[in-house]
C-alpha positions as CSV (number, residue, x, y, z in Angstrom):
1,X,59.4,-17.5,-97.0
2,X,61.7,-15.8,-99.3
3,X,61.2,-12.3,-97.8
4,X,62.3,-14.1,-94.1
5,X,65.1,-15.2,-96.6
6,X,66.4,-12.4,-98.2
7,X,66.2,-10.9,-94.0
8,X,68.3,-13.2,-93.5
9,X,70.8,-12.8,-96.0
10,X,70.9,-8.8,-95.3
11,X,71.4,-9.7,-91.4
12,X,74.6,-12.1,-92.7
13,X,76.2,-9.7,-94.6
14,X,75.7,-6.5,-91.9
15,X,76.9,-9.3,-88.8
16,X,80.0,-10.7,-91.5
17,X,80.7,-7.0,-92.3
18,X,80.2,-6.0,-88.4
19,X,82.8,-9.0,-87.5
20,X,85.4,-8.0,-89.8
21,X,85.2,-4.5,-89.0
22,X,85.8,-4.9,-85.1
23,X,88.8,-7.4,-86.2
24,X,90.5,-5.0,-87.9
25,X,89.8,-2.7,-85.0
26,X,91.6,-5.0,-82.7
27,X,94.6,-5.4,-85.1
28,X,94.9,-1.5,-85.4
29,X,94.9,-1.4,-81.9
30,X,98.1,-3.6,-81.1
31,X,99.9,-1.1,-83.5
32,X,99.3,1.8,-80.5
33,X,101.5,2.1,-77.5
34,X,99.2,1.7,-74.3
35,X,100.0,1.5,-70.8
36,X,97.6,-1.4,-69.6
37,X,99.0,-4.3,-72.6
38,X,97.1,-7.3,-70.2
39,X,94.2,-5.2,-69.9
40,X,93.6,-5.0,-73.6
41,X,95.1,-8.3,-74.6
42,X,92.7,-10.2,-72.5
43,X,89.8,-8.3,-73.9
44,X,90.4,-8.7,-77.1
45,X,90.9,-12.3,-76.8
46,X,87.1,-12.3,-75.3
47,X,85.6,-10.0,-78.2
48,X,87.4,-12.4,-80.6
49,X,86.1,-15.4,-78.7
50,X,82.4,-14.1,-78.7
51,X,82.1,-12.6,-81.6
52,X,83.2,-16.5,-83.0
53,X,80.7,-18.0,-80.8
54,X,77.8,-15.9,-82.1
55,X,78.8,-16.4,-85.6
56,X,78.7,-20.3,-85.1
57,X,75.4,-19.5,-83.1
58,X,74.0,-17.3,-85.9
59,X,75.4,-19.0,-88.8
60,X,73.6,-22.5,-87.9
61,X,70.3,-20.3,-87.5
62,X,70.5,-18.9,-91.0
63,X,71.0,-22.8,-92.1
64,X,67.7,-24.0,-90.4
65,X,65.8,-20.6,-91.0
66,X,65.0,-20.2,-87.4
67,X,67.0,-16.9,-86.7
68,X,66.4,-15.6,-83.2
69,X,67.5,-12.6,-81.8
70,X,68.2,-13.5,-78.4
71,X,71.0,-16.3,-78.5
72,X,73.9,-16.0,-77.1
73,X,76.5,-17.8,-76.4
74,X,76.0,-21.3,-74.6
75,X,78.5,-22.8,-71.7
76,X,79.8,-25.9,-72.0
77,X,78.8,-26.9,-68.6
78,X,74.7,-25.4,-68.3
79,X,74.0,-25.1,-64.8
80,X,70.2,-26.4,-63.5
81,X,67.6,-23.3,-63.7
82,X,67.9,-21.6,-60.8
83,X,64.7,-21.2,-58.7
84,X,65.5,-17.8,-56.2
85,X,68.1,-15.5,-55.9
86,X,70.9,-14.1,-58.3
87,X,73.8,-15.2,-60.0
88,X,76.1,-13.9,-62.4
89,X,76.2,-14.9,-66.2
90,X,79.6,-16.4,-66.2
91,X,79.9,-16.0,-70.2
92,X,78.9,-12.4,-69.9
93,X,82.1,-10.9,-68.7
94,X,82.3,-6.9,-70.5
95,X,84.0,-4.0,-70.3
96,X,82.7,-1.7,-67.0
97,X,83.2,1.8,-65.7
98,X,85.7,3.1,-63.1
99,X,82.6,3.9,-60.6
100,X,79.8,2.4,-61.9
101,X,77.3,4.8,-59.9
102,X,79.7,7.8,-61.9
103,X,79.5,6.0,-65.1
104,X,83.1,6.9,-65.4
105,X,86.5,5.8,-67.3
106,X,85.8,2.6,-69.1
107,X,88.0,-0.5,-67.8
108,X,88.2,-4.3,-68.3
109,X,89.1,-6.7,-65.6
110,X,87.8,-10.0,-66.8
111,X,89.5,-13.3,-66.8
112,X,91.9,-14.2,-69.5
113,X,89.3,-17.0,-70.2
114,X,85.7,-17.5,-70.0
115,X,84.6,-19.2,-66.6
116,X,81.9,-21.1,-68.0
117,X,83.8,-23.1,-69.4
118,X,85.6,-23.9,-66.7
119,X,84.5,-27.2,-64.5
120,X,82.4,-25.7,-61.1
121,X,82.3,-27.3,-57.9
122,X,79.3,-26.4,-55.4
123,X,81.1,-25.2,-52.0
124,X,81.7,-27.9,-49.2
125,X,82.2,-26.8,-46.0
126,X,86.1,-27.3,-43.7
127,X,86.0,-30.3,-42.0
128,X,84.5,-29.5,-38.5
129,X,88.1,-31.1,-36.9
130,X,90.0,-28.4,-38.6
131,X,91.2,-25.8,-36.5
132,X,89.8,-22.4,-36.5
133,X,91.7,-20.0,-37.3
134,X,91.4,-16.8,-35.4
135,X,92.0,-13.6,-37.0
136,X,93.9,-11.1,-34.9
137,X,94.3,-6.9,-34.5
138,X,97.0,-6.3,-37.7
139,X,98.4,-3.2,-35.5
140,X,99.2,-6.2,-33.2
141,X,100.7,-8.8,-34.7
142,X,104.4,-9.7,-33.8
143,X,107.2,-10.5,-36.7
144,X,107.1,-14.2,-36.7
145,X,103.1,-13.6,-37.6
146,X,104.2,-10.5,-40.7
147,X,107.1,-13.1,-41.9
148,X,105.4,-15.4,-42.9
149,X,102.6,-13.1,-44.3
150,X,104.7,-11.6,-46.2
151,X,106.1,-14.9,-47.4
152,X,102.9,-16.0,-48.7
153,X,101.5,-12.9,-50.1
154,X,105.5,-12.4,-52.3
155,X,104.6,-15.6,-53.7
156,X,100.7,-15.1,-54.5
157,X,102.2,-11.7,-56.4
158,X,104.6,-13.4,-58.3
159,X,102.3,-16.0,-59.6
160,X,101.2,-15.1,-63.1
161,X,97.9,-13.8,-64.1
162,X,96.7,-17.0,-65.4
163,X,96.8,-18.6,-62.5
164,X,93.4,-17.4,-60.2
165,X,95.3,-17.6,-57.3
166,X,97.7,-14.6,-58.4
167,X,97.2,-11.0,-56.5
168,X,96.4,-9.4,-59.9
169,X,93.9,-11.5,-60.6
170,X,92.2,-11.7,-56.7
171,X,92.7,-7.9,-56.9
172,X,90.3,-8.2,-60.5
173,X,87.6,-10.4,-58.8
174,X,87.1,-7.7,-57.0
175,X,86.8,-5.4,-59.8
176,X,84.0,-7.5,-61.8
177,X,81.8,-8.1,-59.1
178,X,82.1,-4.9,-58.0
179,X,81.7,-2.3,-61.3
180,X,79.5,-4.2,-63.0
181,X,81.4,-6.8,-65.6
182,X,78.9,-9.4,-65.5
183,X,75.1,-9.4,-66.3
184,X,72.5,-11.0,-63.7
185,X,72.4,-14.6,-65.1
186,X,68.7,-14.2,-67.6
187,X,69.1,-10.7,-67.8
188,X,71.3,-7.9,-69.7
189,X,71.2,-5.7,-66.2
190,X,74.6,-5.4,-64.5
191,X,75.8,-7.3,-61.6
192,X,77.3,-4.9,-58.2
193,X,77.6,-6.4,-55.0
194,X,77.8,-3.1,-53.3
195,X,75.0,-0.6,-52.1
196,X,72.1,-3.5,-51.4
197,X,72.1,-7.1,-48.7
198,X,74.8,-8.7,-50.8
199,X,77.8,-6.2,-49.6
200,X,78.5,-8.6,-46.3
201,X,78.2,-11.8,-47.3
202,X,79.9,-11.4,-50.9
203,X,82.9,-10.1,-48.9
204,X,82.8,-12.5,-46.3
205,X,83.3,-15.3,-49.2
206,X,85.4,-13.0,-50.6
207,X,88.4,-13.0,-48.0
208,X,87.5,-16.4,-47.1
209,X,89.3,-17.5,-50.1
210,X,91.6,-15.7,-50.1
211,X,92.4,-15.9,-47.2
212,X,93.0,-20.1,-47.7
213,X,95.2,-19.4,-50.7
214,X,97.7,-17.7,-49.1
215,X,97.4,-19.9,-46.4
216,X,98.2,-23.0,-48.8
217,X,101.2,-21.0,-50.5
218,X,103.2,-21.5,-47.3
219,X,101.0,-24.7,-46.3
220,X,100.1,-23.8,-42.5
221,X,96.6,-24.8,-42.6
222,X,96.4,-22.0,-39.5
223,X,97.4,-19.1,-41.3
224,X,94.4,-16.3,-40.9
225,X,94.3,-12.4,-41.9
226,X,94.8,-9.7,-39.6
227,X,91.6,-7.0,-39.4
228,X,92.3,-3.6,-39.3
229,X,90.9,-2.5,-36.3
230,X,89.9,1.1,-37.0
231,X,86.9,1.2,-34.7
232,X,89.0,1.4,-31.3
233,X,91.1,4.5,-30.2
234,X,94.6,2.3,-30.9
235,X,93.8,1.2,-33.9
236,X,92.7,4.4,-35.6
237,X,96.1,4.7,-37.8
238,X,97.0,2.5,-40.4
239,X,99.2,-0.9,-38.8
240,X,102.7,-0.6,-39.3
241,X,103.0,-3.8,-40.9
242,X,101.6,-1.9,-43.9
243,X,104.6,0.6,-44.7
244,X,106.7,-2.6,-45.2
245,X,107.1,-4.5,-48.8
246,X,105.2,-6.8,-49.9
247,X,102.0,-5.2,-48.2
248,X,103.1,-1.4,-49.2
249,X,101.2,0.2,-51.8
250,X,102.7,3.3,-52.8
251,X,99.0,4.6,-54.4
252,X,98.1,6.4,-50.9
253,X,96.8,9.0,-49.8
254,X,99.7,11.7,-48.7
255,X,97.9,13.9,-46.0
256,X,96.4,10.9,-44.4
257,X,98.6,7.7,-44.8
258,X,102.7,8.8,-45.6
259,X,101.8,11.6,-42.7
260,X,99.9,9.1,-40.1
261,X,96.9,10.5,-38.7
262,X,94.3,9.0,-36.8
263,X,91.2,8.0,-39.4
264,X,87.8,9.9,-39.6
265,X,85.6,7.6,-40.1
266,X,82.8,9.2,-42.1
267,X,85.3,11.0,-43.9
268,X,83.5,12.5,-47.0
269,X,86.4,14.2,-49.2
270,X,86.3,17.0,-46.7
271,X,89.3,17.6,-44.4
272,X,87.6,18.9,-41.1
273,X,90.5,20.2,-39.0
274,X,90.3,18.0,-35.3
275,X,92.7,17.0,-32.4
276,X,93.5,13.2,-32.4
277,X,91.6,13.4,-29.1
278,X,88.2,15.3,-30.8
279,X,88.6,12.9,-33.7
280,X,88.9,9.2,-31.4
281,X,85.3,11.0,-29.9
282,X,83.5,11.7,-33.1
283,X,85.2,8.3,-34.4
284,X,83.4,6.8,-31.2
285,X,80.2,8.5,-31.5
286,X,80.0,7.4,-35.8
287,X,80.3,3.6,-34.7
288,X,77.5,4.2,-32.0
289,X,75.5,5.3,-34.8
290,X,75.7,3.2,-37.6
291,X,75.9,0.0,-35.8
292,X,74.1,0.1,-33.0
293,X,71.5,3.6,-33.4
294,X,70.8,3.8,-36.6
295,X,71.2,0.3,-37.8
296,X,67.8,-1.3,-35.7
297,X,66.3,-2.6,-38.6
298,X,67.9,-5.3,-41.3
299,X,67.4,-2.9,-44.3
300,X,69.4,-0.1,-42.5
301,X,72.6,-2.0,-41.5
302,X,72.3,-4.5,-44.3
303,X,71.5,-2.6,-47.4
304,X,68.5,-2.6,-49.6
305,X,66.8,-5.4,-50.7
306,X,68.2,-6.6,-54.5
307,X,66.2,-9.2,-56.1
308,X,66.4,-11.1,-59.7
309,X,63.8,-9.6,-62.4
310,X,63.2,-6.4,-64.0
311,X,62.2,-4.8,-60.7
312,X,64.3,-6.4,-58.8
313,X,67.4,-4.1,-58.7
314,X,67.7,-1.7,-56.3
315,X,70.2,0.8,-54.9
316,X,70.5,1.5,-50.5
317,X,73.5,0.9,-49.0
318,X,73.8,-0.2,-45.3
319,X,74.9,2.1,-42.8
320,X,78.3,0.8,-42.0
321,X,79.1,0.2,-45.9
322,X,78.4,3.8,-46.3
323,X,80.4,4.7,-42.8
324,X,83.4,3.9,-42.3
325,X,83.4,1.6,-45.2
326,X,83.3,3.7,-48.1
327,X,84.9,6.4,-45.6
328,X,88.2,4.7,-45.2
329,X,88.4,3.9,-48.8
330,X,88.3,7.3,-49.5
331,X,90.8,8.0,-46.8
332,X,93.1,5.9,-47.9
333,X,93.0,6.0,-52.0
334,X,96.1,8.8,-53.1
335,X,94.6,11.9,-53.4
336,X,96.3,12.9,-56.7
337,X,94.6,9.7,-59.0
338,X,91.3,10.6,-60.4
339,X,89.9,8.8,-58.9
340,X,91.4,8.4,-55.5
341,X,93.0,5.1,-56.9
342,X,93.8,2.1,-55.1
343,X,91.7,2.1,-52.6
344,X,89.4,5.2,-53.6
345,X,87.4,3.4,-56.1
346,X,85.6,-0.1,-56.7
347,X,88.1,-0.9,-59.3
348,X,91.4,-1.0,-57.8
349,X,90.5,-0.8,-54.2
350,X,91.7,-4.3,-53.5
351,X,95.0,-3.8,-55.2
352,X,96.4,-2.7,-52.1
353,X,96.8,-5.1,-49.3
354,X,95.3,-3.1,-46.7
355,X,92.0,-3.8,-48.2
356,X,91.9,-7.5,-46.8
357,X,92.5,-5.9,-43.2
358,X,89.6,-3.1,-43.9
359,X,87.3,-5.9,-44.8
360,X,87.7,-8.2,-42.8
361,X,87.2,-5.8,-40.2
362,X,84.0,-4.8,-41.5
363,X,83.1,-9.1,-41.5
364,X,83.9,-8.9,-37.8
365,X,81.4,-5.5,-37.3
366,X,78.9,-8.0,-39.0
367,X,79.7,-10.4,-36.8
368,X,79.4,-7.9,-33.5
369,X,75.9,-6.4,-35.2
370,X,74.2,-10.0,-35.1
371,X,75.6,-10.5,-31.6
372,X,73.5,-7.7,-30.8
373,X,70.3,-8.9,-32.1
374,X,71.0,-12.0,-30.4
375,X,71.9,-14.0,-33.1
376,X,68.8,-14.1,-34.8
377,X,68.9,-15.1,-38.5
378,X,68.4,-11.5,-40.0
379,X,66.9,-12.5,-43.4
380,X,65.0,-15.8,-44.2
381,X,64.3,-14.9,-48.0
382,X,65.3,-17.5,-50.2
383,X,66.2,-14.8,-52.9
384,X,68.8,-14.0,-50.3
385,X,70.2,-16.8,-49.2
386,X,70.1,-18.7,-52.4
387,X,71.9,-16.3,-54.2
388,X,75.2,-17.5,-55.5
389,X,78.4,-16.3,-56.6
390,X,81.8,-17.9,-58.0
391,X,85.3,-18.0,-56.2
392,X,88.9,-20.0,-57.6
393,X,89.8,-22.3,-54.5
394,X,93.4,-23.0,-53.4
395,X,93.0,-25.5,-55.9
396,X,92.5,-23.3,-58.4
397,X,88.7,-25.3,-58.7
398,X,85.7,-22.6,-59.5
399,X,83.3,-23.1,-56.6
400,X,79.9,-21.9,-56.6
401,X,78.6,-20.9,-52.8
402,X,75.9,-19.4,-52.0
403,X,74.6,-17.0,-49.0
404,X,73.6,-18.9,-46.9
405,X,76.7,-21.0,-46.6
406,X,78.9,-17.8,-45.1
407,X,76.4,-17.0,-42.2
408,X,78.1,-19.1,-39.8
409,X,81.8,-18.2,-39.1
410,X,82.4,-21.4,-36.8
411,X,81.1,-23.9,-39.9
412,X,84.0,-21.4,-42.5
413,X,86.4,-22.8,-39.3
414,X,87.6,-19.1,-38.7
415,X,87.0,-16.4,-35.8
416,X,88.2,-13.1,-34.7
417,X,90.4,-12.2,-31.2
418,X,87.6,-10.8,-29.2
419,X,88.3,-7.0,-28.3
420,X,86.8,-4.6,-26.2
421,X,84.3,-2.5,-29.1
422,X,84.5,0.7,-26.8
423,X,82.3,2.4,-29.0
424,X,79.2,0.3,-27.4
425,X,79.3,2.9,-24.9
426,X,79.5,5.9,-27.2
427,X,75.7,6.8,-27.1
428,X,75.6,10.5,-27.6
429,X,75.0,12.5,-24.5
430,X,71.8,14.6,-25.1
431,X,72.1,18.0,-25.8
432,X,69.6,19.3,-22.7
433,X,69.2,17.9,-19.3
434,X,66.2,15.9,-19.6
435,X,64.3,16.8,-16.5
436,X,64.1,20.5,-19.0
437,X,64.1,19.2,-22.2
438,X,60.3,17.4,-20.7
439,X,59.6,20.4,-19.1
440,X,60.4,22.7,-22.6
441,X,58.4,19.8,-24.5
442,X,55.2,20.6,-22.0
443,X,55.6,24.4,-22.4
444,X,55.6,24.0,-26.3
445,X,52.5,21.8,-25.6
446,X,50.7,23.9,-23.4
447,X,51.3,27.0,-25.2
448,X,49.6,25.1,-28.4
449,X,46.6,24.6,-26.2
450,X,46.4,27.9,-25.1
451,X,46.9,29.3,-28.9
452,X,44.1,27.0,-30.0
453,X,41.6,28.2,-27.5
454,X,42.6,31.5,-28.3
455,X,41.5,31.0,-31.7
456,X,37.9,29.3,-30.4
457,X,37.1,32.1,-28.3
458,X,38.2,35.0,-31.3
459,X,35.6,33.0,-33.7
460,X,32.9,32.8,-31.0
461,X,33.5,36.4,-30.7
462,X,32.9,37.1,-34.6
463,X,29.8,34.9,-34.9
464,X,28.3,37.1,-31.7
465,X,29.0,40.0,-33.2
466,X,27.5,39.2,-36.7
């Protein structure tokens, strides 16, 4: 008893000592000039928040001799054990990288509070009566439509950061969901969204709420987002409505955005040198693929399969998130940033407004892929489709929705214009006739008969002569 004592009295001091220490840290810091002051505010504000809660967590341990190395922090609103899927950890918010799959620069994008704490609300779906808002081509949309856009995404910018409904912070959700800032709820693994099933239908829920923020900043319960449609020959630049304030974003690519050109869609860092005409046909020929050709099984167009548990991780992206998806990001993000930033990495990407009109884009290709398959519920696993994440409302409320409550656009009361997806009829012309290519198959397979006997009659031969 009094060796676990004196244990306990070392593991006080080192944790008191430990404490201090990192608070003395954070006061050096705000002596330095930086460049990101919310950035750093914010997180030390969460250190110095933790680092209190564990001390009250490890201090009343010590008291009752029952120290335990695996406490942490505790919400003040516990949610039920959860019995499939993933969540995030709300109270494990932490410092993440750049591009998590580069382990790159170090940076902090969580909330200026902790979201546990906050009161959640389980997701309820529109009421059926409401009317569905139909999202439209953003290279077509007339000025009444970019007024008032650009009325209600001025005033989401100039909210502050405190408030959820603020540009900054919808631009940050996209950061900590997507680099890695919270841990899988009962486990110390990171949480990503990207490269597994989750890509779709966390960004579906994604621009659903923001979409209906904007949409109550200017109250017209019709407003919808515009889609970028980069998949059709007309569409292939980036919309005009985009080189206009507030939805200009001056971190963009120079050869590809301030000089227009028509988008390659599995654009890999690589400038191959085509005619707008060559690059509309290969453009063509890429959505062919990855929707319809090389996307025939869930896995392929969906994305690996990313479970809760030690082995439950996993790292596949679908086709389309790898083409055009990560493509256009690339395209677009400014050549000159390190890291193509905005749009060029997970962290900034959805500081720039043209994000929304990518993605929602990509929701739409979703949309068109299922078509396809008639419909048909693509994954029944329950890990899947009770998997949950969190979104601020246009109430500022935290909701908690899960998968399956995004896989039906009509219940979310929104749709997209229906265009013609020209690319359906893309399928690659083969490369030889095929009345020769079956008669160059039957040649190859012939002469492999004729080889083989060859070979018979040779042994025959040597067994004879032996």
């Amino acid at each position: 008893m009094k060796g676990n004592r004196l244990l306990h009295a070392v593991l006080f001091t080192f944790i008191i000592v430990g404490l201090f220490g990192s608070l003395q840290v954070i006061k050096d810091s705000n002596n330095e000039e930086h460049t990101h002051m919310r950035e750093q505010k914010n997180q030390q504000v969460s250190i110095i928040s933790t680092s209190f809660l564990w001390f009250k967590n490890i201090a009343s341990s010590l008291a009752f001799a029952d120290w335990q190395f695996n406490k942490v922090p505790v919400s003040k609103n516990p949610e039920k054990p959860q019995k499939f899927g993933i969540s995030p950890n709300l109270s494990s918010c932490h410092s993440s990288f750049a591009n998590p799959v580069l382990v790159s620069m170090p940076v902090y994008c969580c909330p200026p509070n902790i979201e546990s704490d906050e009161q959640i609300i389980d997701f309820e779906f529109p009421d059926p009566s409401e009317q569905l808002r139909i999202r439209k081509r953003a290279h077509m949309r007339d000025s009444d439509y970019i007024a008032k856009y650009a009325s209600a995404l001025s005033i989401m910018k100039s909210l502050p950061y405190d408030d959820p409904r603020s540009f900054a912070r919808q631009a940050d959700v996209h950061c900590i969901y997507c680099t890695g800032s919270y841990n899988k709820k009962h486990s110390n693994e990171f949480l990503n969204v990207h490269r597994s099933w989750f890509f779709f239908p966390w960004h579906r829920m994604y621009i659903y709420f923001h979409e209906r923020i904007l949409a109550s900043l200017i109250d017209d319960d019709t407003f919808s987002l515009s889609f970028w449609n980069w998949d059709t020959p007309a569409g292939m630049v980036m919309p005009d409505m985009y080189f206009q304030e507030p939805f200009l974003d001056t971190e963009r690519s120079d050869k590809h955005i301030h000089r227009p050109r028509v988008v390659n869609l599995d654009y890999n860092l690589v400038e191959i040198n085509r005619t707008s005409e060559e690059q509309i046909s290969h453009n063509l020929a890429v959505m062919y693929h990855q929707v319809v050709s090389g996307a025939k099984k869930m896995e392929l167009f969906m994305g690996c399969i990313y479970k809760s548990g030690i082995n439950g991780s996993c790292d596949g992206a679908g086709t389309v998130e790898q083409a055009p998806h990560d493509s256009l990001h690339g395209w677009v993000g400014k050549e000159s940033n390190r890291y193509l930033e905005h749009m060029g990495v997970f962290y900034a990407a959805a500081r720039d407004p043209i994000f929304f009109a990518h993605h929602a884009n990509l929701d739409r290709i979703w949309n068109v892929w299922e078509e396809l398959r008639n419909n048909e519920p693509e994954i029944v696993d329950p890990d899947w489709l009770d998997s949950y994440f969190f979104f601020h409302n246009e109430k500022s409320q935290l909701v908690r929705i899960k998968v399956r409550d995004v896989l039906n656009m009509t219940k979310l009361r929104y749709g997209y214009e229906k265009v013609d997806n020209l690319w359906l009829n893309a399928r690659p012309k083969p490369s030889m006739d095929p009345t020769m290519a079956r008669h160059a198959l039957n040649t190859k397979h012939n002469g492999k008969k004729r080889k083989k006997k060859f070979k018979l009659l040779i042994l025959e031969f040597n067994k004879i002569r032996h």
